[in-house]
C-alpha positions in Angstrom: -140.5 171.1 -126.7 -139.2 170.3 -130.1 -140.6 167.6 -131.9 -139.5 166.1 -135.5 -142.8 164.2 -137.4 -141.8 162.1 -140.7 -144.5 160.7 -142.8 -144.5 159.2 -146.4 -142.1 156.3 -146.3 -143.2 153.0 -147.5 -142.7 150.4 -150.5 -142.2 151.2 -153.7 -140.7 149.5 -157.3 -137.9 150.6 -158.9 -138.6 153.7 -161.1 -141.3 154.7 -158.7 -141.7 157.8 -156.7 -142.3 158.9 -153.0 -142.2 162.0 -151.3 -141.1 162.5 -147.6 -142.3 165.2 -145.1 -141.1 166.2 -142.1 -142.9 168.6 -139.8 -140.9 170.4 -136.9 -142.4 171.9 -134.1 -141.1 173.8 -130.6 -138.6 176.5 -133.2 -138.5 179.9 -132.6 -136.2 179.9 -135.6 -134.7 177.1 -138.7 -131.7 177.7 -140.5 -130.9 173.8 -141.7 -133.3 171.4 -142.6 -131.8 167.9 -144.0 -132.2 164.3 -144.6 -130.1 161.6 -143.8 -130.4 157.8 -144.8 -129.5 154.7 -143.2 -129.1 151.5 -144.7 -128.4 148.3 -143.0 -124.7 147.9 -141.7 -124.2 151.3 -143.0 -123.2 154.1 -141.6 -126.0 157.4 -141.9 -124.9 159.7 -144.9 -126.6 162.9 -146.2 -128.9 162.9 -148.5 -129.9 166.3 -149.2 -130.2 170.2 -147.6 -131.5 173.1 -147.5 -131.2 176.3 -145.9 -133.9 179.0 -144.8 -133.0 180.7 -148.4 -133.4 178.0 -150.2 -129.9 177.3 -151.4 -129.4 173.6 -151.5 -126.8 170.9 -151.7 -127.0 166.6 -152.6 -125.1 163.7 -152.5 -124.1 162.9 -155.6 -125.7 159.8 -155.3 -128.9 161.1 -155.8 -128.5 164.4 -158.3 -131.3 164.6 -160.9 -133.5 162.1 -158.9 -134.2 163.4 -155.5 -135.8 167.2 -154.6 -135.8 168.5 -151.0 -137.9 172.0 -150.6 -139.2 173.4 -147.4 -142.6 175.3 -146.6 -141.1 178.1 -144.0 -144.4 179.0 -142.9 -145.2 175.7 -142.1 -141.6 174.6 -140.8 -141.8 171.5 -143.4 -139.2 169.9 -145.1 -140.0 167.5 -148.1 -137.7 165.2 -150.0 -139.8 163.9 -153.7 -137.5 161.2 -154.7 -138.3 159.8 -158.4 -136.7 157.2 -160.2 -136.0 155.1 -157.2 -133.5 152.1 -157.1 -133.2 149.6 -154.6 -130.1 151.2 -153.5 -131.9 154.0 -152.0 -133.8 151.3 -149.2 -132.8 152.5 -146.1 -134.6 154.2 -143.0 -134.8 157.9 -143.5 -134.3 160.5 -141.3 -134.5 164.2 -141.3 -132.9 166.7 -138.5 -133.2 170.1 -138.3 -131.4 172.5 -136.6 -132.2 176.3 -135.1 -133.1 178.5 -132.2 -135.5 177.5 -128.9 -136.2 179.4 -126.4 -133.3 177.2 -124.4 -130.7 177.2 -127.1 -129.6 179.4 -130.1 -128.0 176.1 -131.9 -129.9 173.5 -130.8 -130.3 170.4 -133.2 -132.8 167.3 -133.4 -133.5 164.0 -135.5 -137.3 162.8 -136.9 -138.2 159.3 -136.1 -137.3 157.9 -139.4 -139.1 156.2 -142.1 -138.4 153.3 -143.8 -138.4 153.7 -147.7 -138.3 150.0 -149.2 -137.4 149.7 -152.9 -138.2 146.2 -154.2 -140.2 144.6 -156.9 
């Protein structure tokens, strides 16, 4: 059974930092591992992503600020966000995609967190 666990949202000032885990489970294999965000009354947009070979892509939105990485031995993804504005409040979310034993392309969303940047 696959399972998606986030942890490491919470609330921060403006300028601060947090970093965001996500730990998938019930894989045989990953290729994509990404976050999304979701703000209230807004549609959910990419944040960032990353493939098993490391080769990743951002919204331009958050270029220079935000890092996303991945621990393959430990199916992990991480997002470190620095320099946070109160634009980036919203609920994050990651979803990762690969093989199961059911399905060579099967997909799944985390939970979310909620990542609150206020002072």
């Amino acid at each position: 059974q696959v399972q998606l666990v986030e942890s490491g949202g919470g609330l921060v000032q403006p300028g601060g930092s947090l970093r965001l885990s996500c730990a998938a489970s019930g894989f045989l294999t990953i290729r994509i591992m990404d976050w999304y965000r979701q703000a209230p009354g807004k549609q959910r947009e990419l944040v960032a992503h990353i493939l098993t070979d490391g080769s990743t892509v951002y919204a331009d939105f958050v270029k220079g600020r935000f890092t996303i990485s991945r621990d393959n031995a430990k199916n992990t993804v991480y997002l470190q966000m620095n320099s946070l504005k109160p634009d980036d409040t919203a609920v994050y979310y990651c979803y990762v995609r690969g093989r199961t034993t059911t399905s060579d392309n099967f997909g799944s969303w985390g939970q979310g967190t909620q990542v609150t940047v206020s002072s």
